[in-house]
C-alpha positions in Angstrom: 22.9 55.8 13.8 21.0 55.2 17.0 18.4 57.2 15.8 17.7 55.2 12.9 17.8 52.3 14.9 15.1 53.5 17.5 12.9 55.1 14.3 13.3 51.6 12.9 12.2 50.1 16.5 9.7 51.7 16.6 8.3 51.4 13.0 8.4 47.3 13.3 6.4 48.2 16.7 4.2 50.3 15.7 3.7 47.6 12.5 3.0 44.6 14.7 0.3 46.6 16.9 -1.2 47.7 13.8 -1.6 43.8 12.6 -2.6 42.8 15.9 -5.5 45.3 15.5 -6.7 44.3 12.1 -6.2 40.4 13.3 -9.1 41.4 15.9 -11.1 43.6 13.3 -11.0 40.6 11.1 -11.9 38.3 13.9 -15.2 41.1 15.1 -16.5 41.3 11.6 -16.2 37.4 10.8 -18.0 37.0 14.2 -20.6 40.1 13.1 -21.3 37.8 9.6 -22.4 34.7 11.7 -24.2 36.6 14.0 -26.1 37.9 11.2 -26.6 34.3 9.8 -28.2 33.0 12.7 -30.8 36.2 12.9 -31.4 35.4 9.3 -32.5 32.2 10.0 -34.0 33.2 12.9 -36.2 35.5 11.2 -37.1 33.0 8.5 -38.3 30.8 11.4 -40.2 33.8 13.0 -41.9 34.4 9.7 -42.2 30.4 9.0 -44.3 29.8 12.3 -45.9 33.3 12.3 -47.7 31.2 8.9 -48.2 28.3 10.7 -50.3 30.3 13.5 -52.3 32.2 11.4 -53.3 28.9 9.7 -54.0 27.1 12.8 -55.7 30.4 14.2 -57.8 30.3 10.3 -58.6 26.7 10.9 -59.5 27.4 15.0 -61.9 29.9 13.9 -63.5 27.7 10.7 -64.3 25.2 13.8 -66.1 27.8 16.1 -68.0 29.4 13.6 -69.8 25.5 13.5 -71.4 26.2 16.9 -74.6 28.4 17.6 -74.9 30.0 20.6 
C-alpha cells in the first residue's frame, strides 16, 4: 500500500511541475506575441519615416537643382 501511496506522491508531483512549466510557457509565448507587436509597429514606423525621407530628400534635391554653378 505504501507503494501506491508514494506512486501517487509522486504522480501529483510530477503533475504540479508539469503545470508550473506550461504556466511559464504560457507566460514566454504571451510575452513573445507582444514583443512581436511592438517590432510590428516598429517596422511600420521604420517604413513610415523611411517615406518621409525620401520625400524630403526628393524635395531637397528639386531645390538644388535651382542653382547653377
Amino acid at each position: 500500500m505504501q507503494k501506491v501511496d508514494d506512486v501517487a506522491t509522486n504522480v501529483a508531483a510530477i503533475s504540479e511541475e508539469q503545470a508550473a512549466s506550461a504556466d511559464e510557457i504560457l507566460a514566454t509565448s504571451q510575452n513573445m506575441v507582444e514583443q512581436a507587436k511592438t517590432i510590428s509597429k516598429n517596422s511600420e514606423d521604420v517604413a513610415n519615416n523611411s517615406h518621409e525621407l525620401a520625400n524630403t530628400s526628393d524635395t531637397l534635391s528639386s531645390h538644388v537643382q535651382q542653382f547653377k554653378i
